[in-house]
C-alpha positions in Angstrom: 0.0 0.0 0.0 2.6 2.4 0.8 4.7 1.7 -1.8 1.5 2.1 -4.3 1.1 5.7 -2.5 5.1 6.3 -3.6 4.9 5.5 -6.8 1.6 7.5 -7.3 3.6 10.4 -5.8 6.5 10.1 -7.8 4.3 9.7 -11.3 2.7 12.8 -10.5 5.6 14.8 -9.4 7.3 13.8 -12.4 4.0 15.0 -14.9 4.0 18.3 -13.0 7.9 18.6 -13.8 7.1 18.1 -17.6 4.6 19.6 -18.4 6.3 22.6 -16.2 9.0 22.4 -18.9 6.7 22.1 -22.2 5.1 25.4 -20.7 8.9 26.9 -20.8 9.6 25.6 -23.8 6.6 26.8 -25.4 7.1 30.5 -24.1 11.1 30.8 -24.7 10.4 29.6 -28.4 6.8 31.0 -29.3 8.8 34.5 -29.8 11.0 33.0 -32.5 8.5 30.8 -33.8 6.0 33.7 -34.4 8.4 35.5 -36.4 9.2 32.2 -38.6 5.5 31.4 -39.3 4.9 34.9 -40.5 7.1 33.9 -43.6 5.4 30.7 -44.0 2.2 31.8 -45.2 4.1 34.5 -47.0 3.7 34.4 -51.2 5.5 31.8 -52.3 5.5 30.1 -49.0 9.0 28.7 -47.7 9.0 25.3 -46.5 12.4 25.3 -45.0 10.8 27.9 -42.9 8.1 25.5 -41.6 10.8 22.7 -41.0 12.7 25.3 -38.2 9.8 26.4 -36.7 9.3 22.8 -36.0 12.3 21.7 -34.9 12.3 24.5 -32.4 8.8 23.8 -31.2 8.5 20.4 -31.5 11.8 18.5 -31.0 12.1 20.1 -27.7 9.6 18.6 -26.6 9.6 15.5 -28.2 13.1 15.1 -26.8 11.4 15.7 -23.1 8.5 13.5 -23.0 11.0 10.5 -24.5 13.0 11.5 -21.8 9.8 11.5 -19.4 9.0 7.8 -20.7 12.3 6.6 -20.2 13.7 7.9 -16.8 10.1 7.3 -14.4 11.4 3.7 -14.5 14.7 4.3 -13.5 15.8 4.3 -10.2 16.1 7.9 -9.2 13.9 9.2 -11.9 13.1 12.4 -9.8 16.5 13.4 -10.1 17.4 12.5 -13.7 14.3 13.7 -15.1 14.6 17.4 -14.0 18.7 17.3 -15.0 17.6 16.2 -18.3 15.0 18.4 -18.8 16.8 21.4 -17.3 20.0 20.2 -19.8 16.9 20.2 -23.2 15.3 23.5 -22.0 18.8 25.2 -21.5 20.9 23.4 -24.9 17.3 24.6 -27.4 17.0 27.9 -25.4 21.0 28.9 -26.5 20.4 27.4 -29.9 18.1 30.1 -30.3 19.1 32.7 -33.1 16.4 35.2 -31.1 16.4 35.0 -27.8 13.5 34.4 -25.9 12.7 35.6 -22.2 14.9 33.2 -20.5 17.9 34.1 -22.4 16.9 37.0 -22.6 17.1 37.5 -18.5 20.7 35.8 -18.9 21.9 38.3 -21.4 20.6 40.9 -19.6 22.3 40.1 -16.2 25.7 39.3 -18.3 25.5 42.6 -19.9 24.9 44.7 -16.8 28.4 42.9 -15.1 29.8 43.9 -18.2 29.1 47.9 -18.5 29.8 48.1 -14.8 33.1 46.9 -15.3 33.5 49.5 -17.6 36.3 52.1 -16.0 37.5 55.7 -16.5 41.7 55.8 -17.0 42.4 59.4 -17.5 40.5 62.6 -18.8 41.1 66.5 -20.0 39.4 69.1 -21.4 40.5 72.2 -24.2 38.9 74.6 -25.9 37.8 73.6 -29.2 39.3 75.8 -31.6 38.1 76.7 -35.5 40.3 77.0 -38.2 41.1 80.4 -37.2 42.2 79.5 -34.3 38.8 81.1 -32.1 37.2 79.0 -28.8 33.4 78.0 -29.8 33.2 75.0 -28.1 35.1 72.6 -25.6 37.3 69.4 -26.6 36.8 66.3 -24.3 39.1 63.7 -24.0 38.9 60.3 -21.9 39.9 57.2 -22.0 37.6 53.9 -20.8 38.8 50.9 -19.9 36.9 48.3 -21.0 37.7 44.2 -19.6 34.6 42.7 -21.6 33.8 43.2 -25.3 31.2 43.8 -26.8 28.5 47.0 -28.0 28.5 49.5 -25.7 26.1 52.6 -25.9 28.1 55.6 -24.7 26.0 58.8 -24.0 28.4 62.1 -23.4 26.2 64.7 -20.7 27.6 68.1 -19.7 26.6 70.8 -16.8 27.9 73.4 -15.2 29.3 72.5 -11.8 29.1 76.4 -10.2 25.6 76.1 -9.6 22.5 74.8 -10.9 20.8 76.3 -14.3 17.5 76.6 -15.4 16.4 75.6 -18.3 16.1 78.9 -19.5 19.7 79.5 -19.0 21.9 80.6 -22.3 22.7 77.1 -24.4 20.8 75.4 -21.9 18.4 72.5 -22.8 15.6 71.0 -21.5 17.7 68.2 -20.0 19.7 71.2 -18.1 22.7 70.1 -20.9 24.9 73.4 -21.4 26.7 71.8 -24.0 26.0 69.1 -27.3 28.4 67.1 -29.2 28.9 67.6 -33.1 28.1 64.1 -33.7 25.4 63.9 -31.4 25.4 62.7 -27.6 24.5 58.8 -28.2 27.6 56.5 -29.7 27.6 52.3 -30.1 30.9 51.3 -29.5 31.9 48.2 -30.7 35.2 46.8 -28.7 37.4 43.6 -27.8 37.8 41.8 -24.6 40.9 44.2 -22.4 40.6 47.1 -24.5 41.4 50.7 -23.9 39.6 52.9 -25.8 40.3 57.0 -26.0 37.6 59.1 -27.5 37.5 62.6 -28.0 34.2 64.8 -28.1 33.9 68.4 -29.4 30.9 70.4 -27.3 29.9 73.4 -28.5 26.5 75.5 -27.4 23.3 74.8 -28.8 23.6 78.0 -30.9 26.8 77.4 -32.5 25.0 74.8 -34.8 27.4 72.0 -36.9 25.7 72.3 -40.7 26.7 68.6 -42.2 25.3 69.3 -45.7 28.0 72.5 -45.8 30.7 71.1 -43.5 30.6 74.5 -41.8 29.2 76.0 -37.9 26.6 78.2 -39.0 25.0 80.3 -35.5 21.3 80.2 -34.7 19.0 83.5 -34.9 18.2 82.8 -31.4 21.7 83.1 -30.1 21.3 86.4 -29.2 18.9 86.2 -27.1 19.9 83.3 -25.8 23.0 85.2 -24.4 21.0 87.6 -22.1 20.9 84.6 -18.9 24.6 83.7 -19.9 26.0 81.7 -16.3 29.2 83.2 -17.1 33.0 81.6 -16.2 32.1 78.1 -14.8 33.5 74.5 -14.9 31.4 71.7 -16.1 30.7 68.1 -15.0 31.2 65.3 -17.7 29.1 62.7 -17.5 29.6 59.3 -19.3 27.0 56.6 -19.4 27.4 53.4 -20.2 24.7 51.6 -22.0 24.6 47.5 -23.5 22.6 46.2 -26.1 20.8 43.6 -24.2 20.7 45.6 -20.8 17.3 46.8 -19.0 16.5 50.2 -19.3 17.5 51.1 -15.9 20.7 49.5 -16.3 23.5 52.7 -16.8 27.1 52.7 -15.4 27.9 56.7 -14.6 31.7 57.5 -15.1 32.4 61.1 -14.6 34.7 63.8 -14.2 35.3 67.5 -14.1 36.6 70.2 -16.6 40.4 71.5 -15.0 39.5 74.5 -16.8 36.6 77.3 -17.3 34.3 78.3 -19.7 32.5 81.3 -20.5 29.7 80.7 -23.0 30.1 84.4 -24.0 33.7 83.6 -25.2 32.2 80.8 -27.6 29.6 83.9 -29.1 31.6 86.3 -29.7 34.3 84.1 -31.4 31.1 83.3 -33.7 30.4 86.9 -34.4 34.5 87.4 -35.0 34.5 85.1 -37.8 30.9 86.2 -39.2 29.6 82.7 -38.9 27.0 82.3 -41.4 23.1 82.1 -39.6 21.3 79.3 -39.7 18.5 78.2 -42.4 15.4 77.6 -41.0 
């Protein structure tokens, strides 16, 4: 009798186990799978298509329940069942080509070790200088150290240290940014494993405008007015933010620093109007 009561135990135990898994297997792969079948009913339809989508729906689980039908007569079937169902879920899920929400998790937690591990060597700061030799901007340079490789999105944020601003303040955003980089402030970075990578941004206020089409600064119409809450002489805060392709969104190493020198926004105008720097076009 008691043994009757084991075994009945152990039979279920081991259903709720697989079936557990074909649930798994059937939300890590559905993702994938979706995007397959859309091309299957496509015109002409691809049947090589059909045969991956099945193969990564349906030998999964095949592979379980053979194993399920096999192991509940071994001896310790409730411990080589879930190891070889753990081993089928976690082999097909890494097989994936598109990640589903498991890996997905994994890649996730492996990225955000990697962009913390992301460190700042050494950094300095210039004035950017035109061809003539005036200030209209400030030249960044840092270098990262970075012990994983990978894609790393780098965002470059700059503020004045002296006090606060407003967003009303002169080159002054509404993300309280005094400053903007030619090429924009978000960068992928694509690197090796032990690299050291230096980079150097050129800042320049949000009415000294970089015109691609003309490869020439051109100043906005607004600049003037701008200039009337000018902060004057300050230092600003650099701040570096480190980004990975599979993070969460929450998931940003800061790396900063400070400018050894300062900057008066003023200087940058009037070295615009010294070289008659063409206005903007609308």
């Amino acid at each position: 009798m008691t043994d009757n009561r084991e075994s009945r135990r152990k039979r279920i135990t081991l259903l709720i186990i697989a079936w557990s898994f074909s649930i798994l297997i059937g939300v890590e792969n559905v993702p994938h799978a979706g995007h397959r079948l859309l091309t299957i009913f496509s015109s002409p339809p691809e049947p090589q298509t059909s045969l991956i989508v099945g193969a990564y729906i349906f030998l999964p689980l095949a592979l379980l329940w053979a194993s399920w039908a096999y192991l509940r007569k071994g001896k310790h079937p409730l411990v080589s069942f879930p190891i070889a169902a753990c081993a089928i879920f976690l082999t097909m899920d890494y097989l994936l080509p598109y990640p589903g929400p498991v890996k997905k998790t994994f890649l996730m937690i492996d990225e955000g070790r990697k962009i913390y591990a992301v460190g700042l060597e050494n950094s300095g700061d210039a004035p950017f200088l035109t061809t003539q030799g005036n200030p209209i901007g400030i030249s960044l340079n840092y270098t990262m150290s970075m012990p994983a490789g990978g894609k790393y999105l780098i965002q470059t944020h700059l503020s004045p240290t002296s006090h606060p601003l407003t967003p009303e303040d002169a080159g002054i955003d509404q993300t309280g940014s005094a400053l903007e980089g030619l090429m924009g402030p978000d960068e992928w970075l694509t690197v090796p494993s032990r690299t050291s990578v230096r980079r150097v941004r050129n800042a320049t206020p949000r009415f000294i405008i970089y015109d691609q089409l003309k490869s020439e600064f051109c100043l906005s119409s607004l600049a003037k007015d701008l200039m009337k809450d000018n902060p004057g002489l300050v230092n600003y805060r650099v701040e570096i933010r480190v980004g990975g392709e599979q993070t969460f969104l929450d998931q940003i190493a800061l790396l900063h620093f400070e400018t050894r020198n300062s900057y008066d926004v003023r200087a940058f105008y009037e070295s615009a109007i010294k070289e008659h720097m063409p206005l903007c076009s609308l």
